[in-house]
ROSE-4610 file (N, C-alpha, C; in Angstrom, 1 decimal, always signed):
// ROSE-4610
residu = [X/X/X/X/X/X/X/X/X/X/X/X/X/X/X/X/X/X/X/X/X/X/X/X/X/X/X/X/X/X/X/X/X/X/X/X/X/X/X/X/X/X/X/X/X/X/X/X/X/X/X/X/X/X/X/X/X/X/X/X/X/X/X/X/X/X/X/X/X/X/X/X/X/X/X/X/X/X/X/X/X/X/X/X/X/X/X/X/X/X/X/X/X/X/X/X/X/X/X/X/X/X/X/X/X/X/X/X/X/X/X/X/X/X/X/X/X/X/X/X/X/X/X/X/X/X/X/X/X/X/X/X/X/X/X/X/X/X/X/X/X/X/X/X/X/X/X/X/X/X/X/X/X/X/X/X/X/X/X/X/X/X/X/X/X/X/X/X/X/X/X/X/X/X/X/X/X/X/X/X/X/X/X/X/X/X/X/X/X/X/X/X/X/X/X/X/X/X/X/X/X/X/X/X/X/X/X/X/X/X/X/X/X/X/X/X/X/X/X/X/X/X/X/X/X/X/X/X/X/X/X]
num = [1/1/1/2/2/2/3/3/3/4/4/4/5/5/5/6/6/6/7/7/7/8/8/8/9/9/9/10/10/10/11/11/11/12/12/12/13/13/13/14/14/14/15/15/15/16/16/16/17/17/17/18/18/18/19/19/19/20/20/20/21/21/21/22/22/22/23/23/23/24/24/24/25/25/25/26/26/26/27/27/27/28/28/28/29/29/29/30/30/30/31/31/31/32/32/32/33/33/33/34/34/34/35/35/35/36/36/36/37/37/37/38/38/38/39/39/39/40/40/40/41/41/41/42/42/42/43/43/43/44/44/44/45/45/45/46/46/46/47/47/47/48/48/48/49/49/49/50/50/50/51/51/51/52/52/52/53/53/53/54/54/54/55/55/55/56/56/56/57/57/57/58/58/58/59/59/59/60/60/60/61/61/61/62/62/62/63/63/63/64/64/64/65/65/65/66/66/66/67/67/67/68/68/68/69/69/69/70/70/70/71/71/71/72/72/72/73/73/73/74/74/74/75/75/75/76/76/76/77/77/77]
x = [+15.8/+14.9/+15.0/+15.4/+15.3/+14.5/+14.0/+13.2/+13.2/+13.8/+14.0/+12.8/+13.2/+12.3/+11.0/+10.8/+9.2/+8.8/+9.1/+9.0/+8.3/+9.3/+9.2/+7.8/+7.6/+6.8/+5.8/+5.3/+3.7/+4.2/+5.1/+4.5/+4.2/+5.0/+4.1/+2.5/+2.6/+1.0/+0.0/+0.6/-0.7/-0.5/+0.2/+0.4/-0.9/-0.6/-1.4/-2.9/-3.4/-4.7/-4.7/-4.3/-4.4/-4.2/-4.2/-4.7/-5.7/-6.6/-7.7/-8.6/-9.7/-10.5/-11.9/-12.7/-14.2/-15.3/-14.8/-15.9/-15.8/-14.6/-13.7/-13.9/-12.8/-13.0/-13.5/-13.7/-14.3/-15.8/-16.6/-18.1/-18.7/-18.2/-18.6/-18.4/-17.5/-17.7/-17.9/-18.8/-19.5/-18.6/-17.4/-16.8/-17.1/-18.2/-18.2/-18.4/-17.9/-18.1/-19.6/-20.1/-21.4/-22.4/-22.4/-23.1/-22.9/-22.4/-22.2/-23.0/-23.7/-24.3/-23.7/-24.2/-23.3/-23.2/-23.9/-23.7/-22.8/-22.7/-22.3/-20.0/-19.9/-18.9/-17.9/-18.6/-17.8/-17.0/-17.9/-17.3/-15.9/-15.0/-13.9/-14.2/-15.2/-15.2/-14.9/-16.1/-16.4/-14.9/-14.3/-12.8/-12.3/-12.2/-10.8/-11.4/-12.9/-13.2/-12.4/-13.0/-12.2/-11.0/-10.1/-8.6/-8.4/-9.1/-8.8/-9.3/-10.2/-10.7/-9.5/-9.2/-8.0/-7.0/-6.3/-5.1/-5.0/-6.6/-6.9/-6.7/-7.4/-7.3/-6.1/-5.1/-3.8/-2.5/-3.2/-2.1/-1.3/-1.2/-0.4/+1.2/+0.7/+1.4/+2.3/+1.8/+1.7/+3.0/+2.8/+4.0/+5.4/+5.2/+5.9/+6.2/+6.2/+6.7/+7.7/+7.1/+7.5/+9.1/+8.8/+10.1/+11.5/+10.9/+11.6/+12.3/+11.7/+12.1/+13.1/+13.0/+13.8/+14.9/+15.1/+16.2/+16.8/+16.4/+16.8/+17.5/+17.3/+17.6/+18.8/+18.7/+19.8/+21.0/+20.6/+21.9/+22.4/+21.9/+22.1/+22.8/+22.5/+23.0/+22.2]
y = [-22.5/-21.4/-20.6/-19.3/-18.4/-17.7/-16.9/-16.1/-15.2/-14.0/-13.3/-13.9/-15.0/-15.3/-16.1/-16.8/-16.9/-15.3/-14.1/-12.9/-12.3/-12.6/-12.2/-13.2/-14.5/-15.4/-14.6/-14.4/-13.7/-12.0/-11.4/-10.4/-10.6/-11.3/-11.5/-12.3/-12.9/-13.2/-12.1/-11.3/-10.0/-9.3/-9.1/-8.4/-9.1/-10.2/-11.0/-10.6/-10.8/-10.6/-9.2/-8.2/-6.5/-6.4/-6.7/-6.5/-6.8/-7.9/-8.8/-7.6/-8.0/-6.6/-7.6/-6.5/-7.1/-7.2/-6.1/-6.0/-7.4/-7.7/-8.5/-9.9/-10.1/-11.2/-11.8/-11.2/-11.7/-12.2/-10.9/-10.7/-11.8/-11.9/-13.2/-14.3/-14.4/-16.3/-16.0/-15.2/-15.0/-15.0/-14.0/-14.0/-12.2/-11.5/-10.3/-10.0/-9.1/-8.7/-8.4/-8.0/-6.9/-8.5/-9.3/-10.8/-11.6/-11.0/-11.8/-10.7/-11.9/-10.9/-11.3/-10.3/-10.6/-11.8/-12.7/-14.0/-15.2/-14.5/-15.7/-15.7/-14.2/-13.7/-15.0/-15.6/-16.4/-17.7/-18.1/-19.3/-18.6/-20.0/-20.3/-18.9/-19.7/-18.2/-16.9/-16.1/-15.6/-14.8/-15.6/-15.4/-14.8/-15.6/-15.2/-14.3/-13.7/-12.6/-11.3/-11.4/-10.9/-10.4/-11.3/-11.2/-10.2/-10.6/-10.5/-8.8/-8.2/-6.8/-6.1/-6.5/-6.3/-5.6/-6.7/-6.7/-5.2/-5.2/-4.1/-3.1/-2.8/-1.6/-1.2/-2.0/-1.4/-1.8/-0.8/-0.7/+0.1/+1.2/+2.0/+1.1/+0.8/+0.4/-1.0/-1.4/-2.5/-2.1/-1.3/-0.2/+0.0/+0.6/+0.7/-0.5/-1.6/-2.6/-3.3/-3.6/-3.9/-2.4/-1.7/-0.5/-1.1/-1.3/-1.4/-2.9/-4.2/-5.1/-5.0/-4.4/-4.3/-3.2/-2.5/-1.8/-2.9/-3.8/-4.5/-5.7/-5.5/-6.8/-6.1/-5.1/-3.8/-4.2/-4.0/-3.5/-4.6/-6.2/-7.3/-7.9/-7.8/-9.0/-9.8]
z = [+0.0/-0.1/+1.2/+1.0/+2.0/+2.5/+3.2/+4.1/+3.2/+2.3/+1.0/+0.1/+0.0/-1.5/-1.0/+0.4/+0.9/+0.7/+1.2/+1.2/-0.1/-0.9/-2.5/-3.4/-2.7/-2.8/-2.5/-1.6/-1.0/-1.4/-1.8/-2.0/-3.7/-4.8/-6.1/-5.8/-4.9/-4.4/-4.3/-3.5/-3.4/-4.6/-5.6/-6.5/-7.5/-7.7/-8.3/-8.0/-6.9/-6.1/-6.3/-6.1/-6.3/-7.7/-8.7/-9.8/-10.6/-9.5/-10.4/-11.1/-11.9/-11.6/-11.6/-10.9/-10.7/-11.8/-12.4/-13.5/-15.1/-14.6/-16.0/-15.8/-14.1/-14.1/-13.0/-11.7/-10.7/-10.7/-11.1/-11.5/-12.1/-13.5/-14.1/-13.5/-12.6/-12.2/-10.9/-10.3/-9.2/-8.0/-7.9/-7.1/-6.4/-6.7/-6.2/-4.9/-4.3/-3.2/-3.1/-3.7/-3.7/-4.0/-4.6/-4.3/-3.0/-2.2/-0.7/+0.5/+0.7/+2.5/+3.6/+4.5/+5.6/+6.2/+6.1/+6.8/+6.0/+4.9/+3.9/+4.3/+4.3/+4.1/+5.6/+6.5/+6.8/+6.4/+4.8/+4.4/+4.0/+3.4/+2.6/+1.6/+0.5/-0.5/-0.3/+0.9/+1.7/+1.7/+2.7/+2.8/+2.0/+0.6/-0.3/-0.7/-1.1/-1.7/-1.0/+0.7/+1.2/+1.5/+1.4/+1.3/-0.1/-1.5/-2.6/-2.6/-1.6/-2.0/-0.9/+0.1/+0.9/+0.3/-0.4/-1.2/-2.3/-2.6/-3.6/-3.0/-1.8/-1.0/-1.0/-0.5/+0.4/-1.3/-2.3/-3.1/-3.2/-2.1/-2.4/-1.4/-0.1/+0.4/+0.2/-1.6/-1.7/-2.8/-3.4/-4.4/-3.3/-2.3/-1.6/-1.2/-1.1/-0.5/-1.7/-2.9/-4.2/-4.3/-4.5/-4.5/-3.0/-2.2/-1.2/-1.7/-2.0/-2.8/-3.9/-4.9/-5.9/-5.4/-4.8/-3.6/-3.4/-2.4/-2.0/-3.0/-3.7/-4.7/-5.5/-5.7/-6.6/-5.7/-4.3/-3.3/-3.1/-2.6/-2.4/-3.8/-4.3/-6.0/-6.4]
C-alpha cells in the first residue's frame, strides 16, 4: 500500500462524510449539530459531528481535490 492510495483512502473518507445529510440521516439518531452546546462539543461525539459538518463545508475544495485525483489516475495508469 502506497502513499497514493492511503491518499485516495481519506479522500473517499471525506467524500463519504460530505454527503451525509442532516435532515435524513444525522438528525434522527441524534447526531445534529444544532442538538450540541457549547460545552458538550468537546467530547468524542462532539468531535465527529464536528469533523462531519467540516467536511460539508469545504465541498467545493473537496471536488477539486477528487478532479485532481482522477487526473492523476488518467496520467499515471
Amino acid at each position: 500500500m502506497g502513499l497514493m492510495t492511503l491518499l485516495e483512502g481519506f479522500l473517499l473518507l471525506a467524500n463519504a462524510l460530505a454527503i451525509l445529510n442532516e435532515d435524513r440521516f444525522l438528525a434522527p439518531r441524534g447526531w445534529s449539530l444544532s442538538e450540541f452546546s457549547v460545552g458538550r462539543t468537546k467530547s468524542v461525539k462532539g468531535q465527529i459531528i464536528g469533523l462531519i459538518y467540516a467536511t460539508q463545508y469545504l465541498r467545493v475544495p473537496l471536488v477539486l481535490l477528487n478532479t485532481v485525483c482522477i487526473v492523476l489516475k488518467l496520467i499515471s495508469g
